[in-house]
C-alpha positions, 0 to 999 in steps of 0.5 A: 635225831637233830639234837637228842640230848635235850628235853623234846629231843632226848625223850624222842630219842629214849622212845626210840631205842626203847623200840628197838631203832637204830637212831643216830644223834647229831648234836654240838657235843654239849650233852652226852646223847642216851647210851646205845646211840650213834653220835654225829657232831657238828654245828648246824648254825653253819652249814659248814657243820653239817658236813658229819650228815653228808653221807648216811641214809635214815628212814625217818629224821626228828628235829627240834630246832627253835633257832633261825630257820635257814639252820632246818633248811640247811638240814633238810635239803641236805637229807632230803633224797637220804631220808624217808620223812623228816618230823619238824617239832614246831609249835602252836605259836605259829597260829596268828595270835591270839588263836581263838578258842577251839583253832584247829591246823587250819587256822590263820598262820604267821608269817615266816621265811625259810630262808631266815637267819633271824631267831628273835621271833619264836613264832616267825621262827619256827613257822620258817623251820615248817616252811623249810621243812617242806621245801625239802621233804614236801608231804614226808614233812610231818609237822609237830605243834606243840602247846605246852610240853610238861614232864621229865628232862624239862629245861624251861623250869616250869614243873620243876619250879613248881614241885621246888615251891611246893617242896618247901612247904607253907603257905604257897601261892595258888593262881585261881581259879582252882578249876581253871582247865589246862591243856598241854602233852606230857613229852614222852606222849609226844614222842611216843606218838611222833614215831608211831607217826612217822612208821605210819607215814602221816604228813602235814600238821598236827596240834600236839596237846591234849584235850581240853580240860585234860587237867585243872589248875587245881589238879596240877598243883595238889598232884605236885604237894601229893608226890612231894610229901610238903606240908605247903598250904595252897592258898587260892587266889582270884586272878583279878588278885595276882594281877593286881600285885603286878604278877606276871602270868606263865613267867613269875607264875608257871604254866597259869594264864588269867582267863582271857584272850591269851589264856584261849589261845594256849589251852584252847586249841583243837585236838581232835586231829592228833587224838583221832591220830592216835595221841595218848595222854597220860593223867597229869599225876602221873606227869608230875610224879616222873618229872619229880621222881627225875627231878630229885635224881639230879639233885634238884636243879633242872637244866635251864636253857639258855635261851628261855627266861628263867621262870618263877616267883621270887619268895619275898614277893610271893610273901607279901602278895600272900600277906595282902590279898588272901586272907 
């Protein structure tokens, strides 16, 4: 495991021992990896730093890079004849935007480098780390997309800024409409299906999201007052509204997009391949309920990488959009 400690990674990492695997993190040291690993240190951003991973050989390698490609390269050559296949989380950003309602693995990509050293563009970025990947592994180089990846060990703060909001309870602020499909993977599905991947030996890409509609809007938010136990009021409002008051959707308001383009291109993806591969999607209450339940065992803060914006509607203006469009 490339990392471990973290979300993605230490998800992955728990499904493994829970299985009963050997699995051996490699990570900078920043975070203590789960109890029962082997740990590596080392910095991949030289490759210099790899040099804890020049000896040893892994029947499956699971890498969640977002940085500068050359970092998976790097990697990746050097485990390539030590290492049966190598699972590289991408994302759906890869697809050229906006991705049309429906796109499957097949759809039109951006561009990217292996050989980068640039980690500004996600996008670019993490489509050079899927170059990189099967440069070394070529058909062993399993290809992760992820859309959007709820549940415990988040360190985007989306969830758990939402269940903080509704936990204080009162007149909450609810993007409409109400019924608005979501799609997104729970991260202990996507791990769980990652590994049953790599044991079965799948190659190639794969959009790693739950159907759509798997959950609404509406779903998402009362499942967050149900497992906090507020007293909050979720009070509807149409997103021609929330626009309007100079909301910024995904940031201000997690995890909601208005309907249209960029709505279509993260709720609407194809995910016929990786369910028909055998993808499980827990139901979005039960999401909710774990990420609160950890939530609330680690005093209620979540972990925030520094790399990512910090999410979430400031109360002052969240008052005052209350008090001017809803009634």
């Amino acid at each position: 495991m490339l990392g471990g400690t973290e979300f993605v990674g230490r998800a992955v990492t728990e499904a493994a021992l829970a299985r009963g695997w050997q699995v051996t993190v490699f990570h900078r040291g920043n975070h203590a990896p789960p109890e029962g690993t082997a740990a590596l240190h080392g910095d991949r951003r030289d490759r210099a730093g790899l040099a804890a991973l020049e000896t040893g050989e892994w029947d499956a390698v699971v890498d969640t890079w977002s940085g500068a490609p050359s970092a998976v390269r790097d990697a990746a050559s050097l485990l390539a004849d030590r290492a049966g296949a190598y699972a590289y989380i991408s994302s759906r950003s890869v697809y050229a935007y906006p991705a049309p309602l429906g796109l499957d693995e097949d759809g039109p990509l951006v561009a990217g480098s292996a050989d980068s050293t640039d980690s500004d563009d996600y996008a670019a970025a993490k489509r050079g780390g899927e170059l990189a990947a099967v440069d070394a592994f070529g058909d062993r180089a399993l290809l992760v997309r992820a859309g959007l990846i709820l549940g415990p060990y988040e360190n985007i703060g989306r969830l758990p800024w939402w269940l903080n909001r509704i936990a204080r309870g009162g007149p909450v602020l609810a993007p409409g409409p109400r019924e608005l499909a979501l799609q997104y993977v729970d991260v202990r599905d996507l791990a769980e299906w990652t590994l049953d991947a790599l044991e079965a030996g799948r190659g190639g890409p794969y959009n790693m999201l739950s159907e759509i509609g798997h959950t609404t809007m509406g779903e998402l938010l009362e499942s967050c007052v149900k497992v906090t136990g507020s007293d909050a009021e979720l009070r509807w409002t149409a997103p021609e509204d929330v626009l309007a008051a100079g909301i910024e959707p995904w940031i201000e308001l997690p995890v909601w997009l208005a309907p249209d383009e960029s709505r279509d291109a993260i709720y609407g993806g194809d995910a016929s391949k990786v369910l028909a591969a055998g993808l499980r999607c827990r139901p979005v209450d039960e999401t909710v309920a774990d990420t609160w339940a950890w939530l609330q065992g680690i005093g209620g803060v979540a972990p925030q990488r520094p790399d990512r914006p910090v999410v979430g509607l400031a109360p002052e203006k969240e008052a005052a959009v209350l008090e001017r469009v809803v009634e």
